[in-house]
TORSEDREN-809679 format. One record per residue (C-alpha): x, y, z; residue number from 1; residue in three letters. Coordinates in steps of 0.02 Angstrom, whole numbers, always signed. Example, Ala and Ser with C-alpha at 12.3 -4.5 7.8 and 13.67 -1.06 7.14 Angstrom:
<sites>
<site X="+615" Y="-225" Z="+390" num="1" residuo="ALA"/>
<site X="+684" Y="-53" Z="+357" num="2" residuo="SER"/>
</sites>
This chain:
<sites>
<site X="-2529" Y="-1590" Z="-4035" num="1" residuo="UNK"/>
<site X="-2621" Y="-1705" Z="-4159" num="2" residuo="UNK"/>
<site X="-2623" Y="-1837" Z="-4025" num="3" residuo="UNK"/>
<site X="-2675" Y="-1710" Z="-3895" num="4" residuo="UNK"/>
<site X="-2838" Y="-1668" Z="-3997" num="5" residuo="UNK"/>
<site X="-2891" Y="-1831" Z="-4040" num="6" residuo="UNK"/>
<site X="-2892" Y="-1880" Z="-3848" num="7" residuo="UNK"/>
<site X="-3004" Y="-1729" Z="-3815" num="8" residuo="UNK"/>
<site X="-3114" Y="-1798" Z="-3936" num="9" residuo="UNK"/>
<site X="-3112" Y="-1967" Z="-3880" num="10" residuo="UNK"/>
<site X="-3165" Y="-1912" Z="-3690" num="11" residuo="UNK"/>
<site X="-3316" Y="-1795" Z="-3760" num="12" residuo="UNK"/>
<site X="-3402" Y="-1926" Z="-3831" num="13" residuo="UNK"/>
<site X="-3370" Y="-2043" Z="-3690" num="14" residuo="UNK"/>
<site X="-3454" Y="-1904" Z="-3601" num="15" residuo="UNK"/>
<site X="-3562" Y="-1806" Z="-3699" num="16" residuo="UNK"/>
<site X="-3744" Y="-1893" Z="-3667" num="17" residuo="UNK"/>
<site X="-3720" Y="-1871" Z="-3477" num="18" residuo="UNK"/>
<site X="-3667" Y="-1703" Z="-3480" num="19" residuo="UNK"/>
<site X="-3809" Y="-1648" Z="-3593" num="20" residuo="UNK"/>
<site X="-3924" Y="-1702" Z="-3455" num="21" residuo="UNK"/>
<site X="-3824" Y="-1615" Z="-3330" num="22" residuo="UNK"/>
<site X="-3836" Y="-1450" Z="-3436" num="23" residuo="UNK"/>
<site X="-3958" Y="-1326" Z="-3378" num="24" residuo="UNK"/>
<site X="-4107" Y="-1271" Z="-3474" num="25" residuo="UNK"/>
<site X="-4018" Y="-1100" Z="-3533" num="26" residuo="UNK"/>
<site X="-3849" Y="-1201" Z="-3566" num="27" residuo="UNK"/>
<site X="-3934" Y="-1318" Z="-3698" num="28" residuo="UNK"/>
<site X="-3951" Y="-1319" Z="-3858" num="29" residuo="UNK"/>
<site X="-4109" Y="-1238" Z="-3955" num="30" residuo="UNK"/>
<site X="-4202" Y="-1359" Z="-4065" num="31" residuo="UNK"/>
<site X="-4366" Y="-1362" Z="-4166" num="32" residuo="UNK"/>
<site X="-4518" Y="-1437" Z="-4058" num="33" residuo="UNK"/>
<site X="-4720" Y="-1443" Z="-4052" num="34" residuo="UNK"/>
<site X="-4781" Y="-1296" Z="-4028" num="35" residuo="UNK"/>
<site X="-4866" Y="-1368" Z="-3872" num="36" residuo="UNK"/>
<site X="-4727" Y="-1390" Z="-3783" num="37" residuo="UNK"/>
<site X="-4704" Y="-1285" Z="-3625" num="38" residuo="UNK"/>
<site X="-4908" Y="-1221" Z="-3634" num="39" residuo="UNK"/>
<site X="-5039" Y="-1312" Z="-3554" num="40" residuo="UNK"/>
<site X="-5130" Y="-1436" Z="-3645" num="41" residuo="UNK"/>
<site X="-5317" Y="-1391" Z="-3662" num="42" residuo="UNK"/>
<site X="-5448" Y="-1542" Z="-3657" num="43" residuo="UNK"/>
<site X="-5561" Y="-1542" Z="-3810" num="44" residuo="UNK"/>
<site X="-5725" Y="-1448" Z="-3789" num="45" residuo="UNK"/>
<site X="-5895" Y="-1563" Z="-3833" num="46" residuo="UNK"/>
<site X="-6048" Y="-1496" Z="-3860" num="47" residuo="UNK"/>
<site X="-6179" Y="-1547" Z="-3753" num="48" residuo="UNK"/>
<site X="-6368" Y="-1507" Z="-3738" num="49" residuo="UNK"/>
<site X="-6462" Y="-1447" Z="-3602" num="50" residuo="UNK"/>
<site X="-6563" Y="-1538" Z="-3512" num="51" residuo="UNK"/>
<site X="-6751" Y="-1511" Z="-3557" num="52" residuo="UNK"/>
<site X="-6827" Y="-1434" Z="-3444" num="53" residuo="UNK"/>
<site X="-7030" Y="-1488" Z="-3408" num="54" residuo="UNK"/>
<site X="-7172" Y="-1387" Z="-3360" num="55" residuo="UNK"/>
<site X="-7304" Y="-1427" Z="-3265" num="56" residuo="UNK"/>
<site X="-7467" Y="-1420" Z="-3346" num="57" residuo="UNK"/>
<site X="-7571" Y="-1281" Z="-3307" num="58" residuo="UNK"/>
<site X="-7708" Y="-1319" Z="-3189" num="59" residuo="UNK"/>
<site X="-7874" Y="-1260" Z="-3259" num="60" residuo="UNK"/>
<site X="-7973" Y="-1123" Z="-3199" num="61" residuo="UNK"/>
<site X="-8128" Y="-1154" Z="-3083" num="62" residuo="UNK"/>
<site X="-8183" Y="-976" Z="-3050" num="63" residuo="UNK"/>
<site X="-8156" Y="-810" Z="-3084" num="64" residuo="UNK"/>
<site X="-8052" Y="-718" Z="-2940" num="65" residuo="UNK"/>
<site X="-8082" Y="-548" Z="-2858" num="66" residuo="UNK"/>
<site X="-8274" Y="-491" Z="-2821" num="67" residuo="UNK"/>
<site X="-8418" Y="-502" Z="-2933" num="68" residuo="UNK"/>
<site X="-8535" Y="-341" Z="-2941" num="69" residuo="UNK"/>
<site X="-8691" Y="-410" Z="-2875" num="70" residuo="UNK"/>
<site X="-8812" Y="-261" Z="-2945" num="71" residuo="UNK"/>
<site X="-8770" Y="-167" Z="-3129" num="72" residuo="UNK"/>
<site X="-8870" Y="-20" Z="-3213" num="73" residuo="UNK"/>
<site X="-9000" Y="-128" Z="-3270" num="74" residuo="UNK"/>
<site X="-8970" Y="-78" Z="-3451" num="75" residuo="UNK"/>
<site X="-8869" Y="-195" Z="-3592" num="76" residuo="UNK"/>
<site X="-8754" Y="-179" Z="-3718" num="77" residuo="UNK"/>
<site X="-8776" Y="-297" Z="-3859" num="78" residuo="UNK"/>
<site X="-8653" Y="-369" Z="-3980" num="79" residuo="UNK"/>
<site X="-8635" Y="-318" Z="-4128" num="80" residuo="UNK"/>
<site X="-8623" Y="-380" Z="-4342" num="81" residuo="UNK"/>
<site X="-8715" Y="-545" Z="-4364" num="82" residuo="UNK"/>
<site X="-8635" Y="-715" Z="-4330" num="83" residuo="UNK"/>
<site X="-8632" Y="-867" Z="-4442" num="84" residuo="UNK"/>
<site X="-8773" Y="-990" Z="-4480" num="85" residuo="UNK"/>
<site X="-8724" Y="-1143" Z="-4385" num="86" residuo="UNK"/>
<site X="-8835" Y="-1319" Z="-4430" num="87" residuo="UNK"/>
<site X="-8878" Y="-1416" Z="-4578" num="88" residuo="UNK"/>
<site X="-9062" Y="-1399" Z="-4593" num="89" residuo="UNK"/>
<site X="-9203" Y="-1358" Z="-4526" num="90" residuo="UNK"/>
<site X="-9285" Y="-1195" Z="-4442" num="91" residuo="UNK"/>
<site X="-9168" Y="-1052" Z="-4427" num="92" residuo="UNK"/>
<site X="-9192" Y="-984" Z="-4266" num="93" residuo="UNK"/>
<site X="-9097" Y="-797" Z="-4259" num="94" residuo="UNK"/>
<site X="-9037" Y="-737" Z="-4062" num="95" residuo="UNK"/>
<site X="-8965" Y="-591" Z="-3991" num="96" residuo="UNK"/>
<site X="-8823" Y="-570" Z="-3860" num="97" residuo="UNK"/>
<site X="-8801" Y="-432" Z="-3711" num="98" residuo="UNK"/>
<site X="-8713" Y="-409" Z="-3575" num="99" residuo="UNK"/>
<site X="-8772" Y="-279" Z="-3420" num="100" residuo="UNK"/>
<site X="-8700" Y="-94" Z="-3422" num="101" residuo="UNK"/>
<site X="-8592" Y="-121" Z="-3238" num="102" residuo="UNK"/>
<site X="-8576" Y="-294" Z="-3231" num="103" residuo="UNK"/>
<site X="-8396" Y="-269" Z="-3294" num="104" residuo="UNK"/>
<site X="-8408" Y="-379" Z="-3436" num="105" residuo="UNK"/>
<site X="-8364" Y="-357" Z="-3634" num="106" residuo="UNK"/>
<site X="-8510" Y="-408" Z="-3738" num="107" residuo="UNK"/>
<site X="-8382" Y="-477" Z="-3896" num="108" residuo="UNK"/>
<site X="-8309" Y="-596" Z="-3762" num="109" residuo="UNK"/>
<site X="-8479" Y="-651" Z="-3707" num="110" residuo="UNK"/>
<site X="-8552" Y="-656" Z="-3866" num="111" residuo="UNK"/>
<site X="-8404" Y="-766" Z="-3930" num="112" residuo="UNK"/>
<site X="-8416" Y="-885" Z="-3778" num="113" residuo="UNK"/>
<site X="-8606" Y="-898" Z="-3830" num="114" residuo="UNK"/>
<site X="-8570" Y="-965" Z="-4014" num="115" residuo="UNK"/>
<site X="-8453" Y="-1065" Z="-3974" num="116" residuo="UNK"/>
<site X="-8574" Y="-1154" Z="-3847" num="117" residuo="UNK"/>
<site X="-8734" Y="-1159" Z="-3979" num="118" residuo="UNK"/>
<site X="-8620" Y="-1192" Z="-4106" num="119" residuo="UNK"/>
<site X="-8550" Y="-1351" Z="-4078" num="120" residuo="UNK"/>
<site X="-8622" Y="-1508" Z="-4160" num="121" residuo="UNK"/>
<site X="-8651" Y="-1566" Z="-3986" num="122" residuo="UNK"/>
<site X="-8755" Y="-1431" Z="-3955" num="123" residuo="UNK"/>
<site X="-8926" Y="-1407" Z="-4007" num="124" residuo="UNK"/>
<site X="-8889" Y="-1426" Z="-4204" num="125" residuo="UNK"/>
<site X="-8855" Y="-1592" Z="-4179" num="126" residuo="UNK"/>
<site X="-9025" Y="-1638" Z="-4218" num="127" residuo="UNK"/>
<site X="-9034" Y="-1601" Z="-4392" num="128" residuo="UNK"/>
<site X="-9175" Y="-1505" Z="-4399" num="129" residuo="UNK"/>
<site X="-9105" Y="-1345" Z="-4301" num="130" residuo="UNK"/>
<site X="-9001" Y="-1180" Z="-4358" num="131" residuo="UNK"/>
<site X="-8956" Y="-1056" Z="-4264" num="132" residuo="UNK"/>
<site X="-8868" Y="-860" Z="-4301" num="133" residuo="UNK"/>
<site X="-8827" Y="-731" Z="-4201" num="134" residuo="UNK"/>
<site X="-8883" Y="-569" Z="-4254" num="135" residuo="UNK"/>
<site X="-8879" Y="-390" Z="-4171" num="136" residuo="UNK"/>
<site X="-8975" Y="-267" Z="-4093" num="137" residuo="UNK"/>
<site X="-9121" Y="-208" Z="-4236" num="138" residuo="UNK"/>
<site X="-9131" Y="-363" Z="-4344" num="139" residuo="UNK"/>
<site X="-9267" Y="-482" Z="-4337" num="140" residuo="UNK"/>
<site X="-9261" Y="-619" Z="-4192" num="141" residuo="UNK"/>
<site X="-9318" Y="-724" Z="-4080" num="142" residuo="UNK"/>
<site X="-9229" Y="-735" Z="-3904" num="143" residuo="UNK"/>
<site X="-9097" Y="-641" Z="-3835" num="144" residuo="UNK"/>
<site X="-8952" Y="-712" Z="-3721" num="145" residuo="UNK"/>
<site X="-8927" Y="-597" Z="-3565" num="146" residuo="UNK"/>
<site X="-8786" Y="-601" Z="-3458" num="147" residuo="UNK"/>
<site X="-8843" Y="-499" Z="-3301" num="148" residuo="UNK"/>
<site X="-8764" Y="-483" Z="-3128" num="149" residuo="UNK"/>
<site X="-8846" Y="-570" Z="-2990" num="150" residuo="UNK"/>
<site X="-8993" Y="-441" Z="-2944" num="151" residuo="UNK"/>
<site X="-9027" Y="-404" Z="-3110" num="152" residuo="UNK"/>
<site X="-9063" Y="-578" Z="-3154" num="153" residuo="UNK"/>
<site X="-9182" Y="-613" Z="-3024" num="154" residuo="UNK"/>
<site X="-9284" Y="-469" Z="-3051" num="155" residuo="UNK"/>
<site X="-9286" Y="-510" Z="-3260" num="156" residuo="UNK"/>
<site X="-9330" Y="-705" Z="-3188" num="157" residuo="UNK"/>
<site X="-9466" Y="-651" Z="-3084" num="158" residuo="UNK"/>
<site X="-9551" Y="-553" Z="-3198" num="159" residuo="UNK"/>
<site X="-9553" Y="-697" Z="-3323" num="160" residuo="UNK"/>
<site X="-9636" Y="-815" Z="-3189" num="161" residuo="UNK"/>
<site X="-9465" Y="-893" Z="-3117" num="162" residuo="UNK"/>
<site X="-9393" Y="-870" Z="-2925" num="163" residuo="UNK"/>
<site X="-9198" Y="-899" Z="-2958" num="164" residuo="UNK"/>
<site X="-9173" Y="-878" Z="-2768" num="165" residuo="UNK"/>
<site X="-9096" Y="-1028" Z="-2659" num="166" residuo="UNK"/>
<site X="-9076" Y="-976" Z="-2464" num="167" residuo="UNK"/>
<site X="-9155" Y="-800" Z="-2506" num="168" residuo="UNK"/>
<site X="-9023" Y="-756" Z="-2643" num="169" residuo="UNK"/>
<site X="-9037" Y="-757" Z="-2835" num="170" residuo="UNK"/>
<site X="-8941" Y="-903" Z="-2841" num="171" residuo="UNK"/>
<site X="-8962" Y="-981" Z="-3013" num="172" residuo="UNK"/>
<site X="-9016" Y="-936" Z="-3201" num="173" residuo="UNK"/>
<site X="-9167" Y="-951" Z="-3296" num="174" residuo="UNK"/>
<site X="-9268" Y="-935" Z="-3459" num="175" residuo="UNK"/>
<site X="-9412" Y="-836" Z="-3485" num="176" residuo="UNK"/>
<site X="-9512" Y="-821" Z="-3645" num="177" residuo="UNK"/>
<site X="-9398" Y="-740" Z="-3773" num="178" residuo="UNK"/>
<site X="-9246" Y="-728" Z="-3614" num="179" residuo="UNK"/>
<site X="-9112" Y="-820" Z="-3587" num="180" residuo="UNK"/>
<site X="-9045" Y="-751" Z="-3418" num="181" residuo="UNK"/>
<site X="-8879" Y="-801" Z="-3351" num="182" residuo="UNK"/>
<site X="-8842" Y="-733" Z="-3199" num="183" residuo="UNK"/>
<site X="-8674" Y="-648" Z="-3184" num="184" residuo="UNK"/>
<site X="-8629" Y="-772" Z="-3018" num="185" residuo="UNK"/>
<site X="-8638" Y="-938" Z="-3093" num="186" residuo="UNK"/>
<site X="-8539" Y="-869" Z="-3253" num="187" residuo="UNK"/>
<site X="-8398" Y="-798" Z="-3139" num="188" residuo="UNK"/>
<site X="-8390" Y="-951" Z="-2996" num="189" residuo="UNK"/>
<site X="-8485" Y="-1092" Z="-3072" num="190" residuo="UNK"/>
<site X="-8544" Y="-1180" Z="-2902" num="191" residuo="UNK"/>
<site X="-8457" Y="-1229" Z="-2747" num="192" residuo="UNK"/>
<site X="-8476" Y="-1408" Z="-2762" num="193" residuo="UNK"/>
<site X="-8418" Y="-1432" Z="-2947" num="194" residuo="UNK"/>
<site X="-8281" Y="-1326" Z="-2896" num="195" residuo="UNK"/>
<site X="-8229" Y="-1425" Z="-2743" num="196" residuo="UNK"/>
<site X="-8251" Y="-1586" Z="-2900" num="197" residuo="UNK"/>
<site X="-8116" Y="-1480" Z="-2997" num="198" residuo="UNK"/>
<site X="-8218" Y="-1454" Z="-3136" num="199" residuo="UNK"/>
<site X="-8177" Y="-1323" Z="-3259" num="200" residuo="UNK"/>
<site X="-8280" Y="-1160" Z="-3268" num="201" residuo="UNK"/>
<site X="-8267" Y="-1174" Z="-3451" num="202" residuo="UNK"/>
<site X="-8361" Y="-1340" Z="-3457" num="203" residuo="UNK"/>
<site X="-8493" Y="-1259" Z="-3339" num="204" residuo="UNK"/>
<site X="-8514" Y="-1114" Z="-3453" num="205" residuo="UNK"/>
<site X="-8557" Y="-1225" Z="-3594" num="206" residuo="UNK"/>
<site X="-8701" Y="-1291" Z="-3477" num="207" residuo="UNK"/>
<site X="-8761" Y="-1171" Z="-3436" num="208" residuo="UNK"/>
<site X="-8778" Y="-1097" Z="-3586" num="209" residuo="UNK"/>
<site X="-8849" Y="-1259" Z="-3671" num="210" residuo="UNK"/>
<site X="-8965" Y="-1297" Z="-3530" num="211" residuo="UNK"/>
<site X="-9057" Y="-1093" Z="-3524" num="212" residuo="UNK"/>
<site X="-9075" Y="-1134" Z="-3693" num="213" residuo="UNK"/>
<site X="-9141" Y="-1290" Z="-3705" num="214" residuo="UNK"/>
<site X="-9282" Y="-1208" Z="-3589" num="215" residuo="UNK"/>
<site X="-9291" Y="-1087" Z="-3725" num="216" residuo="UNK"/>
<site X="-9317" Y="-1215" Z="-3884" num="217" residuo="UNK"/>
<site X="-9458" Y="-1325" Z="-3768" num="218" residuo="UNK"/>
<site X="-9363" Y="-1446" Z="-3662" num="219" residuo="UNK"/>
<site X="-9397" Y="-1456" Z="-3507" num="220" residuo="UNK"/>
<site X="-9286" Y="-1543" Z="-3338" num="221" residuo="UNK"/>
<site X="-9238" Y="-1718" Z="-3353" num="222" residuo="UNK"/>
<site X="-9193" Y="-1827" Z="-3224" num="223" residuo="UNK"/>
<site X="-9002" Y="-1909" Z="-3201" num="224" residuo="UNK"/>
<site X="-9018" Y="-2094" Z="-3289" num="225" residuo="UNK"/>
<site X="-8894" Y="-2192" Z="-3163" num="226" residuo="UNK"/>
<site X="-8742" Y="-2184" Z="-3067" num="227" residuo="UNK"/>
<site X="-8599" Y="-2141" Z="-3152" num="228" residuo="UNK"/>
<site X="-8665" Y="-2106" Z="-3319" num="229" residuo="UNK"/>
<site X="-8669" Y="-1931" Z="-3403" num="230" residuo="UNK"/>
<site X="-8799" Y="-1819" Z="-3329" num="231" residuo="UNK"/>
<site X="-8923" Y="-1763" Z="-3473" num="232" residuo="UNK"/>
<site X="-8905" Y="-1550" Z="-3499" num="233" residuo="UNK"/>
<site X="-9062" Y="-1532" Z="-3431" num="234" residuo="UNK"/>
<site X="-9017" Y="-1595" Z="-3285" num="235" residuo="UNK"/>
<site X="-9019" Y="-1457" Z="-3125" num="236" residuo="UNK"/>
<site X="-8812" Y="-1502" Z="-3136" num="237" residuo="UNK"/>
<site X="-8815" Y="-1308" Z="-3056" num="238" residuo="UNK"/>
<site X="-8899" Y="-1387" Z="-2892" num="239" residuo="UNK"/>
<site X="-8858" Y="-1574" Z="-2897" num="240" residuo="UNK"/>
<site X="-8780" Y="-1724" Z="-3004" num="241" residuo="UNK"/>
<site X="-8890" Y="-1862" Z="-2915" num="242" residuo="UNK"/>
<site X="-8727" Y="-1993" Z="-2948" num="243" residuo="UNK"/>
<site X="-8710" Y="-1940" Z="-3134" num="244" residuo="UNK"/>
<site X="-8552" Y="-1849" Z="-3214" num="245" residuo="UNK"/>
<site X="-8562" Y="-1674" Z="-3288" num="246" residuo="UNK"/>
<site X="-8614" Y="-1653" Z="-3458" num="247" residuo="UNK"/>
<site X="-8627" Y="-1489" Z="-3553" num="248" residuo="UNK"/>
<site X="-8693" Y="-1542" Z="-3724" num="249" residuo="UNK"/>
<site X="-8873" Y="-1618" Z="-3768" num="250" residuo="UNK"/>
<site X="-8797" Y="-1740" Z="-3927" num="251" residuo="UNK"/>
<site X="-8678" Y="-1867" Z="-3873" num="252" residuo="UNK"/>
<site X="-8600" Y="-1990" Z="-3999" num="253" residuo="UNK"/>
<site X="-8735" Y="-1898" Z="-4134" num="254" residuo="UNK"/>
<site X="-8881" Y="-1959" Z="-4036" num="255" residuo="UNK"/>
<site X="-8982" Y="-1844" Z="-3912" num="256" residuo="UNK"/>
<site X="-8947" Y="-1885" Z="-3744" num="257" residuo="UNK"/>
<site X="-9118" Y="-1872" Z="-3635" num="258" residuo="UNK"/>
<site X="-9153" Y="-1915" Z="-3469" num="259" residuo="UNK"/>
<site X="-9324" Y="-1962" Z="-3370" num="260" residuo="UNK"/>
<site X="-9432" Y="-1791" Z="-3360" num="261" residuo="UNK"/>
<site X="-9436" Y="-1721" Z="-3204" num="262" residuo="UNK"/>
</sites>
């Protein structure tokens, strides 16, 4: 029996590696393992940034869309509180600012646009001998700033001396003694050719402003000084540019910038 045994031993382990492998999964033997083992194997996750995304720049505005009211009630509303003293030195010149009652446009927007224009050491101040304030309705001053829709304005020009019309329409702005007059149109649309030229109606605005009021403190129309080179404010940049550039401001580089008088 002894002997028996041991040959029963003897052919297991001749045997026993194959026969494992021929075992099915069920008929094997349990052991310990990873954990992984039998699961799928997930690929690590990485962080990674999203692509940045770029926008466009925005293109700037040229004119005002939808209609402008050609006529309003003839009456203004004036801004209100007074505004800071902008300048150095020299005489303090006080102004006013109103829009027209139906021209659709708010007087503290206007008024702001305004002081930001005259208030710029480009601007009139430049010279050293010039400061300006804004003041309201009932104080002491000496012009006013109007902003008046298109009919408005020419009637306010004509009665000062000054035809606005080009073609038969009031067409442009003016100053008259104590008035300056900008007329609703060219504060909404700017002009068709500076338009077609791309140019922004916020760097008209400042013209026009500047120019009216140059009128206003003595200057008169000056004349383009070559091809290419800034056009002087008082410049008719409203009707032509005569080869020169656009130019709101009357002090360039801290020196007044004057052309040929007209």
């Amino acid at each position: 029996m002894a002997v028996l045994v041991a040959v029963v031993g003897v052919l297991l382990g001749l045997v026993g590696p194959p026969l494992l492998d021929r075992l099915s999964a069920a008929e094997r033997p349990v052991t310990a393992g990873p954990k992984s083992i039998g699961s799928a194997v997930q690929p690590p996750v990485t962080a990674t940034s999203a692509p940045a995304v770029v926008q466009a720049p925005t293109p700037p505005l040229l004119r005002m869309p939808g209609p402008v009211p050609q006529s309003g009630r003839d009456s203004f509303r004036y801004a209100t509180g007074a505004g800071k003293v902008v300048g150095h030195a020299g005489t303090l010149r006080r102004y006013r600012v109103a829009t027209e009652d139906g021209s659709g446009e708010d007087v503290k927007e206007f008024s702001s646009a305004v002081e930001e224009a005259l208030g710029d050491p480009r601007s009139w101040t430049g010279s050293g001998q010039l400061r300006l304030q804004r003041v309201p309705d009932g104080s002491n001053y000496d012009f006013t700033v109007y902003l008046a829709t298109a009919d408005t304005a020419a009637r306010m020009c004509a009665a000062g001396g000054t035809d606005i019309r080009i073609g038969g329409k009031p067409y442009t702005s003016c100053r008259t003694p104590g008035k300056v007059i900008i007329n609703l149109n060219r504060w909404m649309l700017s002009v068709d050719y500076l338009v077609a030229a791309k140019l922004p109606l916020a760097t008209y605005r400042l013209y026009v402003i500047n120019h009216e009021t140059g009128h206003q403190l003595g200057h008169g129309h000056e004349q383009c000084l070559g091809k290419g080179k800034p056009a002087p404010v008082m410049q008719q940049q409203t009707l032509f540019l005569n080869g020169c550039t656009v130019n709101p401001w009357p002090y360039l580089d801290g020196a007044r910038y004057e052309g040929p008088p007209v």
